[in-house]
LOTOR-358151 format. One record per residue (C-alpha): residue number from 0; chain; x, y, z. Coordinates in nm, 2 decimals, m for minus. Example, Ala and Ser with C-alpha at 12.3 -4.5 7.8 and 13.67 -1.06 7.14 Angstrom:
! LOTOR-358151
    nr   kette       px       py       pz
     0       A     1.23    m0.45     0.78
     1       A     1.37    m0.11     0.71
! end
This chain:
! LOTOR-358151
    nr   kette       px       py       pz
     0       A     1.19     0.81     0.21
     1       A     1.04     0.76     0.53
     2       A     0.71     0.94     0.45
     3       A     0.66     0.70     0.13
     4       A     0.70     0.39     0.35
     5       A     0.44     0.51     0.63
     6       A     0.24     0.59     0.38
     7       A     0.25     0.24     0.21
     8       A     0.20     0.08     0.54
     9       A    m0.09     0.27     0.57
    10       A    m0.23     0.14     0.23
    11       A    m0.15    m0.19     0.28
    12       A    m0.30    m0.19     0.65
    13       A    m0.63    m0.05     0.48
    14       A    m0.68    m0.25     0.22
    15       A    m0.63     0.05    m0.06
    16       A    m0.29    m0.10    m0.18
    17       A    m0.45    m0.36    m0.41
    18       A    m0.71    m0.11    m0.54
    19       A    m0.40     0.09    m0.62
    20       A    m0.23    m0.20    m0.79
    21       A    m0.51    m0.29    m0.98
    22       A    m0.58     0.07    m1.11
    23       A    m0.17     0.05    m1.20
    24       A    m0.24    m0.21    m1.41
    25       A    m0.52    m0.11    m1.60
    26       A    m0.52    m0.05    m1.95
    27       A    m0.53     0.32    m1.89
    28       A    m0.22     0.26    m1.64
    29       A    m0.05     0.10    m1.89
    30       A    m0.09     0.34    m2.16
    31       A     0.02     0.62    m1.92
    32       A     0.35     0.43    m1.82
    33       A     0.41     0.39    m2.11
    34       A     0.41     0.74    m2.19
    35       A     0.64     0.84    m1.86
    36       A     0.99     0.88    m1.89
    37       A     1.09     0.68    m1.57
    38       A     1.42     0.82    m1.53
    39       A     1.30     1.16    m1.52
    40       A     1.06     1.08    m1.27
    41       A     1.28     0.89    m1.05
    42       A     1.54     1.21    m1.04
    43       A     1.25     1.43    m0.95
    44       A     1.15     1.22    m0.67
    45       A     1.48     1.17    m0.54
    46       A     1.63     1.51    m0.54
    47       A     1.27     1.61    m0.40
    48       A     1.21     1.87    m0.71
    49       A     0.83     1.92    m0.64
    50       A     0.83     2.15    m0.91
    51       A     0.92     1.90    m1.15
    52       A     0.72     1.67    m1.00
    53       A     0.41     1.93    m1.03
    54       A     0.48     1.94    m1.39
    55       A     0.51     1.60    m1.45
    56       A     0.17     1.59    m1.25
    57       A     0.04     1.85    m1.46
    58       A     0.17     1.68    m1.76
    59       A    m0.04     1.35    m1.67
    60       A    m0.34     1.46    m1.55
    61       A    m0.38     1.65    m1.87
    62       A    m0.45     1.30    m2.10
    63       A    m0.77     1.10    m2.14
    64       A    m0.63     0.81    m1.96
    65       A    m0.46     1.09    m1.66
    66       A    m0.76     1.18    m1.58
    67       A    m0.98     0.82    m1.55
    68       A    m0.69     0.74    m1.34
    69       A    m0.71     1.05    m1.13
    70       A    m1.09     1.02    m1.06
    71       A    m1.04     0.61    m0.97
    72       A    m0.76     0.66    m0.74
    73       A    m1.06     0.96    m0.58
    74       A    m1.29     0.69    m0.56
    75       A    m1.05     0.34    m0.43
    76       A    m0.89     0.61    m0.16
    77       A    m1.28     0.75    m0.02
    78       A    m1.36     0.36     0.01
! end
């Protein structure tokens, strides 16, 4: 838990948090939250299942709006 609160420190400090945010709440964002199931994501993070994880990854980055998101988050964190 520590990691994911150095590394939003580290967003915050730089600026890249609200670029982040604002990407979040885009339609695309939207669309794709709506599409998660949180729970299942939650359980993956917290029992640290990075293979779950991967597929959930996997799973996202393979839709329209998964991969706009991908390739602005590439472009806010390179800013």
């Amino acid at each position: 838990m520590k990691n994911f609160e150095s590394v939003e420190r580290k967003l915050v400090e730089s600026g890249k948090a609200d670029a982040i945010r604002q990407i979040a709440d885009s339609a695309d964002g939207q669309r794709l939250a709506e599409k998660l199931d949180a729970k299942k994501v939650e359980q993956a993070a917290k029992s640290g299942d990075a293979e779950a994880l991967r597929g959930i990854l996997l799973e996202v980055l393979s839709t329209g709006e998964g991969k706009r998101l991908a390739e602005q988050l590439q472009k806010a964190m390179k800013e």
